[in-house]
TORVEXFI-658148 format. One record per residue (C-alpha): residue number from 1; x, y negated, z; residue in one letter. Coordinates in steps of 0.05 Angstrom, whole numbers, padded with zeros to 5 digits, always signed. Layout:
<pts>
+-----+--------+--------+--------+--------+
! num !      X !      Y !      Z ! residu !
+-----+--------+--------+--------+--------+
! NUM !      X !      Y !      Z !      A !
...
+-----+--------+--------+--------+--------+
</pts>
This chain:
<pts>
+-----+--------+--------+--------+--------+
! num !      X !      Y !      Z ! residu !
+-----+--------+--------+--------+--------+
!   1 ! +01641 ! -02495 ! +02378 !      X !
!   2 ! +01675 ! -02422 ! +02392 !      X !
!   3 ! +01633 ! -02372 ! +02440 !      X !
!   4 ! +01703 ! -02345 ! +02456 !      X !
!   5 ! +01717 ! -02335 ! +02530 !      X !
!   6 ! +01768 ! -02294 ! +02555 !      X !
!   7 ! +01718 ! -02280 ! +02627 !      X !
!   8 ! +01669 ! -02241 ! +02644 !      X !
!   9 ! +01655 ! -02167 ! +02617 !      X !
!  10 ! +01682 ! -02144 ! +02553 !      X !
!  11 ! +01655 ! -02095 ! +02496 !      X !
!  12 ! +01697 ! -02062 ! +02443 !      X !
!  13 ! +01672 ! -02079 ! +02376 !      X !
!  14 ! +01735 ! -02060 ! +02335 !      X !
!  15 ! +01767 ! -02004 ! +02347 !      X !
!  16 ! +01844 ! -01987 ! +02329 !      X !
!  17 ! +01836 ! -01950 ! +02256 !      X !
!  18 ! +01779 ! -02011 ! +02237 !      X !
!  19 ! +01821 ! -02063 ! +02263 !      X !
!  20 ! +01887 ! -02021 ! +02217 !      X !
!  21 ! +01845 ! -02016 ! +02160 !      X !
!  22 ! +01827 ! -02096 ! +02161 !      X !
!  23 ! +01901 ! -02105 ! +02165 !      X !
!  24 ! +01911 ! -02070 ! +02103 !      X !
!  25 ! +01857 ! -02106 ! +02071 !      X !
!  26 ! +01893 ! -02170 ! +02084 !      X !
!  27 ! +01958 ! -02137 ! +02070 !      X !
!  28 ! +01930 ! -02106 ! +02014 !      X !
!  29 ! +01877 ! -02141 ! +01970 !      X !
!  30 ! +01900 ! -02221 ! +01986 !      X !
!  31 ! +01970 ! -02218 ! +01950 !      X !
!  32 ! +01928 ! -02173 ! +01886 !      X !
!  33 ! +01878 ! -02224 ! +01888 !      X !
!  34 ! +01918 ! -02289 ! +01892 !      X !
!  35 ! +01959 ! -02254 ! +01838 !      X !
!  36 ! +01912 ! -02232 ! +01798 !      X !
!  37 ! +01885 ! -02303 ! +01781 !      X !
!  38 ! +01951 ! -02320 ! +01761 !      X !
!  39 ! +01955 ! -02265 ! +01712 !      X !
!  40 ! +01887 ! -02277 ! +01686 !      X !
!  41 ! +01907 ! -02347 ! +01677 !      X !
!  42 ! +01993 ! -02340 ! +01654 !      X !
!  43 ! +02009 ! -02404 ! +01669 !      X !
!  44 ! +02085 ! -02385 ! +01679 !      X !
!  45 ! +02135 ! -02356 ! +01635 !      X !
!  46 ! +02143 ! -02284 ! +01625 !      X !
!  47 ! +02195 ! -02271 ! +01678 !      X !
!  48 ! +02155 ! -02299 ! +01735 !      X !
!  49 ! +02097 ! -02268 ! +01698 !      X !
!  50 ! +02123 ! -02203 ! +01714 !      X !
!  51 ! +02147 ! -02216 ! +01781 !      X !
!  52 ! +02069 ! -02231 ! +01790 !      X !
!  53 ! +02051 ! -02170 ! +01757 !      X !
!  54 ! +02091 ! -02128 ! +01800 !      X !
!  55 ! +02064 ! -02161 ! +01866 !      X !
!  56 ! +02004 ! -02153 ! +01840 !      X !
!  57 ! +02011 ! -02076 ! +01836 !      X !
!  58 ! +02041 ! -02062 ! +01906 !      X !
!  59 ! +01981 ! -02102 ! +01939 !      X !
!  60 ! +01946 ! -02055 ! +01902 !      X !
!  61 ! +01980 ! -01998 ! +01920 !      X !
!  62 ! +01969 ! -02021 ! +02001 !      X !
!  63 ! +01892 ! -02027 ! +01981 !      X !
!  64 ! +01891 ! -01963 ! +01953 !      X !
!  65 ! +01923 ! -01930 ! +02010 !      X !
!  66 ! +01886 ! -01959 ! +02065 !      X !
!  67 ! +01829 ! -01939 ! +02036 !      X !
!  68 ! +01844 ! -01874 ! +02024 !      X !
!  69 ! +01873 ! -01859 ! +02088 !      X !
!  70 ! +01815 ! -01897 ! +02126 !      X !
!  71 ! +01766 ! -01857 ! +02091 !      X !
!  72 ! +01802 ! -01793 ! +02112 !      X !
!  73 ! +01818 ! -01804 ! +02186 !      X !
!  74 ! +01754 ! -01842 ! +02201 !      X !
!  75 ! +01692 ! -01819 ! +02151 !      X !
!  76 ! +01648 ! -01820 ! +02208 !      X !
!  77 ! +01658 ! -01901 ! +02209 !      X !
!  78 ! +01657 ! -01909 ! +02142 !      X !
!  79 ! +01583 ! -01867 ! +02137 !      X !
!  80 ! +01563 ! -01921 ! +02197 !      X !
!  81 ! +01587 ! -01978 ! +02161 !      X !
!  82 ! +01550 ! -01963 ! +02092 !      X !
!  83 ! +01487 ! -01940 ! +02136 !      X !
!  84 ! +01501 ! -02022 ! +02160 !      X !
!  85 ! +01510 ! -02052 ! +02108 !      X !
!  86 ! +01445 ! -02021 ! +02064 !      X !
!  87 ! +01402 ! -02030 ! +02130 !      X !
!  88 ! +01356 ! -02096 ! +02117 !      X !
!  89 ! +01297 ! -02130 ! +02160 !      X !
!  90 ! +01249 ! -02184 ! +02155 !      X !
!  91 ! +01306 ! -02219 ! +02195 !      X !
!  92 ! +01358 ! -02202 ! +02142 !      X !
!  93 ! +01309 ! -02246 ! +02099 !      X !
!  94 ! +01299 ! -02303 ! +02148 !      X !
!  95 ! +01378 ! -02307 ! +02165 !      X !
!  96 ! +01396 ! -02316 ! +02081 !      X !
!  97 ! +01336 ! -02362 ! +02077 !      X !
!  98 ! +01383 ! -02414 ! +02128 !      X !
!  99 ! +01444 ! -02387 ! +02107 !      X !
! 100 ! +01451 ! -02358 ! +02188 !      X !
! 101 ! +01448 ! -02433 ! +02203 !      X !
! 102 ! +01528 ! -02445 ! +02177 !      X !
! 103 ! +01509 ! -02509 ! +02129 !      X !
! 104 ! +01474 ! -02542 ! +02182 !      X !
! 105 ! +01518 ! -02536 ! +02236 !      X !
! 106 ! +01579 ! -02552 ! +02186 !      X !
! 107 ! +01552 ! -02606 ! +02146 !      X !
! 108 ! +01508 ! -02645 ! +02198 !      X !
! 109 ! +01527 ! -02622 ! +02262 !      X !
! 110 ! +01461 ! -02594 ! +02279 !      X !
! 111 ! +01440 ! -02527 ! +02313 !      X !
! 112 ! +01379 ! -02489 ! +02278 !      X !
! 113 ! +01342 ! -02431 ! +02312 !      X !
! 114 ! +01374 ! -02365 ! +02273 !      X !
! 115 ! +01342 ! -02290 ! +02274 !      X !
! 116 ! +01372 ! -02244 ! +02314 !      X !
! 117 ! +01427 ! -02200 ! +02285 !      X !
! 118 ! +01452 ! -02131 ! +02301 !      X !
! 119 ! +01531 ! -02110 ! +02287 !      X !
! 120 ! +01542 ! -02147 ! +02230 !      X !
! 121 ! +01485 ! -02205 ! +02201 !      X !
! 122 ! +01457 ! -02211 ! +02131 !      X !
! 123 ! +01520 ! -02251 ! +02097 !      X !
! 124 ! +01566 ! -02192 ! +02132 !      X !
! 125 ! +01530 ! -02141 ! +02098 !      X !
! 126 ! +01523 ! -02174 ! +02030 !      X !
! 127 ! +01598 ! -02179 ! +02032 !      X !
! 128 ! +01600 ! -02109 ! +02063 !      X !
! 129 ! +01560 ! -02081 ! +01996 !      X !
! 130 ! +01602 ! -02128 ! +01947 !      X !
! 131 ! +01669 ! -02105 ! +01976 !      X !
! 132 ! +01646 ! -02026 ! +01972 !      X !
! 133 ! +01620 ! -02034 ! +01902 !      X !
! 134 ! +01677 ! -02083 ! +01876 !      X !
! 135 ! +01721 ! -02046 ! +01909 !      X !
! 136 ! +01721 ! -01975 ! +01876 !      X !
! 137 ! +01708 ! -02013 ! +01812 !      X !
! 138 ! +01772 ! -02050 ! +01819 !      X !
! 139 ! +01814 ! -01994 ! +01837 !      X !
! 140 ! +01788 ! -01945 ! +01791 !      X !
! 141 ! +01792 ! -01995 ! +01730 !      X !
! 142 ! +01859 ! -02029 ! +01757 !      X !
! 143 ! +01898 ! -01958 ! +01762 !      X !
! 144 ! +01866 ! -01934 ! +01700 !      X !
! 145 ! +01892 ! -01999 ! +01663 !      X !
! 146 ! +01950 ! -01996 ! +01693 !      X !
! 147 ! +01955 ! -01907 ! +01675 !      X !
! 148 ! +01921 ! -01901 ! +01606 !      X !
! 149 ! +01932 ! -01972 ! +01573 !      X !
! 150 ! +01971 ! -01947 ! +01523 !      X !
! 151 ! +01940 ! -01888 ! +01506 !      X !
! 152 ! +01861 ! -01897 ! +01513 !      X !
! 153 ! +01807 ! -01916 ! +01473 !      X !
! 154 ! +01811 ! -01990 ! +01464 !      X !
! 155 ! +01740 ! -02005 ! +01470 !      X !
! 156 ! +01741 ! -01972 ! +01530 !      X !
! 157 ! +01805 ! -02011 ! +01558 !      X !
! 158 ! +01780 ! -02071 ! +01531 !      X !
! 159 ! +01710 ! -02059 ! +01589 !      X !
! 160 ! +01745 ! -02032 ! +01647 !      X !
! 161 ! +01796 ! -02098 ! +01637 !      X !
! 162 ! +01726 ! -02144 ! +01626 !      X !
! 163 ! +01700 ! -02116 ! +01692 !      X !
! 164 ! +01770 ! -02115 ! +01728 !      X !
! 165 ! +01769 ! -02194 ! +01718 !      X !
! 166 ! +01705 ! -02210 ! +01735 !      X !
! 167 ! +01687 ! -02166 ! +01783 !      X !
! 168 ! +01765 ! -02187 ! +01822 !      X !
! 169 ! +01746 ! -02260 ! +01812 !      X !
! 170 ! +01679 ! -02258 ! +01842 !      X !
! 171 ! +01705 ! -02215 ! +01903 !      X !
! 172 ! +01767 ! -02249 ! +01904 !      X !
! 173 ! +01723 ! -02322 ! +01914 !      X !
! 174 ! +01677 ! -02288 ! +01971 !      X !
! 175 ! +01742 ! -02265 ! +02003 !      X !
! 176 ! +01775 ! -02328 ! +02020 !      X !
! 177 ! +01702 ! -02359 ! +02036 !      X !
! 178 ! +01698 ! -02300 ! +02081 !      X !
! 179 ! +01758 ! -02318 ! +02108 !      X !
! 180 ! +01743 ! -02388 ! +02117 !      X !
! 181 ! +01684 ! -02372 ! +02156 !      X !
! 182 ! +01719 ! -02312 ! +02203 !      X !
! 183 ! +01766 ! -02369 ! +02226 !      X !
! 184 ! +01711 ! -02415 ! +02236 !      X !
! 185 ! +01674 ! -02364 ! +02287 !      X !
! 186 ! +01743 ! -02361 ! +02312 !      X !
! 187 ! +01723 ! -02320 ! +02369 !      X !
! 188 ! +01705 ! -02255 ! +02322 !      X !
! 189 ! +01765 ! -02269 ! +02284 !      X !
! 190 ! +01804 ! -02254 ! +02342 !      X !
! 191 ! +01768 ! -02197 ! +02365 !      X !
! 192 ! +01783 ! -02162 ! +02294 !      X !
! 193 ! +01854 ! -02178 ! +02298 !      X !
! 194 ! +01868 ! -02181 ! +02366 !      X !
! 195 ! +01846 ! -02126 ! +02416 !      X !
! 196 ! +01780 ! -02105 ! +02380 !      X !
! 197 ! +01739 ! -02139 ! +02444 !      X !
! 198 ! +01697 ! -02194 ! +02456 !      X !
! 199 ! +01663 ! -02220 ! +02524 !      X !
! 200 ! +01583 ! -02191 ! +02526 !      X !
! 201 ! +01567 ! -02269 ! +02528 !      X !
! 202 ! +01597 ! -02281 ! +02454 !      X !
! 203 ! +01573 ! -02212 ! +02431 !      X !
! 204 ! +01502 ! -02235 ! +02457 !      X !
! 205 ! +01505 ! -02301 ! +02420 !      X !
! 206 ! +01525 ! -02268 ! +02350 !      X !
! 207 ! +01492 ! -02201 ! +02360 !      X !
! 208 ! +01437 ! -02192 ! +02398 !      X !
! 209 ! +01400 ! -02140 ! +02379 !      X !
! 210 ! +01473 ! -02099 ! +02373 !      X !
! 211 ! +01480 ! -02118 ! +02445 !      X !
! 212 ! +01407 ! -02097 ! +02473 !      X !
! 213 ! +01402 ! -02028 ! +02435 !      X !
! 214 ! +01471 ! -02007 ! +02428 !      X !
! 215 ! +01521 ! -02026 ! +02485 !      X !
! 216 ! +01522 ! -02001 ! +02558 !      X !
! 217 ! +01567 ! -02014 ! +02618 !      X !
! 218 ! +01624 ! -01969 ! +02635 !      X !
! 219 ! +01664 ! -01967 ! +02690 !      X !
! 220 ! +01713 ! -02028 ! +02699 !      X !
! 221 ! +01668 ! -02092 ! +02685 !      X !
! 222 ! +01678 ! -02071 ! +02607 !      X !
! 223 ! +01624 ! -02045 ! +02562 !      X !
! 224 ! +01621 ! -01995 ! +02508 !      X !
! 225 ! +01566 ! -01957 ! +02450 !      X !
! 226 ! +01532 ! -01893 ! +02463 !      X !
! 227 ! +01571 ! -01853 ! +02420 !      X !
! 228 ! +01619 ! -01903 ! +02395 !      X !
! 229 ! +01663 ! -01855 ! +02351 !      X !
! 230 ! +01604 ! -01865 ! +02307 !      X !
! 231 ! +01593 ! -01944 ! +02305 !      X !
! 232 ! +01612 ! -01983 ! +02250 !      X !
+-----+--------+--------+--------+--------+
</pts>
């Protein structure tokens, strides 16, 4: 059952560049990934093969780009975002120990009690710390393969490609199950791609302890964060 109401007052969660730079993910890192499987696997000929490969290389170009340009024009929310993501509680613990409650209320249609959270919960910031790990590795082996293939070491080739295949099918995997999962709390989903709010009630439900320390009322029955060019 969504939280989402469209009453009552609002907070901004996801601001413009955030909600730009998710756009390029999608725009970005889905057509490299889906591709990518089908280049690790080459289960076409070699015409489509290469009509693969060369999707595969603008989706990485968009990737490369938006993060580039998103760690330009908004450092300060990147610096908040890896302070997030590497910031763990006893909670953290207790949330992964019930997977924040998702297989229960899924598989058997049952509500368990679920430890607070603040922005983002403990499955947000694992994928938070495998995206910003896998995803330097991934560009910085996928442009060097793509670069110095011909004419580096091939021992060295032969690792960066090793880790460019595992390291894109593992985040490629916890991609679409993030995906699956940002449509199920359908609510969120549409406060990253719609206006970058959410009601106070739904922020409440998914993150509490964002919504006690951080948030305050403004003018205008809408809500906002002390300092919110910083928040992640």
């Amino acid at each position: 059952m969504s939280h989402h109401d469209e009453h009552g007052p609002r907070v901004l969660k996801h601001p413009l560049i955030s909600r730009l730079f998710h756009w390029g993910l999608i725009l970005g890192f889905l057509p490299a990934a889906i591709t990518g499987f089908f280049v690790w696997l080459k289960p076409f000929g070699d015409d489509m093969q290469n009509l693969i490969m060369q999707i595969h290389i603008v989706g990485a170009s968009i990737l490369t780009i938006s993060c580039i340009l998103y760690t330009i024009f908004a450092l300060d929310r990147v610096v908040a975002f890896t302070r997030r993501i590497f910031s763990w509680n006893d909670n953290d613990v207790k949330w992964l120990m019930v997977c924040g409650g998702y297989p229960q209320k899924m598989l058997l249609g049952k509500t368990i009690p679920v430890a607070p959270m603040g922005k983002m919960n403990s499955g947000q910031k694992q994928m938070g710390i495998m995206m910003f790990f896998g995803g330097i590795i991934l560009i910085v082996t996928g442009w060097a393969l793509y670069a110095f293939l011909p004419v580096a070491p091939k021992a060295v080739m032969y690792w960066f490609d090793m880790f460019h295949l595992v390291i894109g099918v593992i985040l490629g995997l916890a991609v679409f199950a993030h995906i699956f999962l940002g449509i199920y709390n359908w609510g969120e989903f549409l406060c990253m791609f719609g206006d970058g709010t959410q009601t106070v009630e739904e922020a409440e439900h998914h993150n509490p302890v964002w919504v006690a320390n951080e948030i305050e009322p403004v003018k205008g029955g809408q809500t906002t964060v002390p300092g919110q060019h910083q928040a992640g």
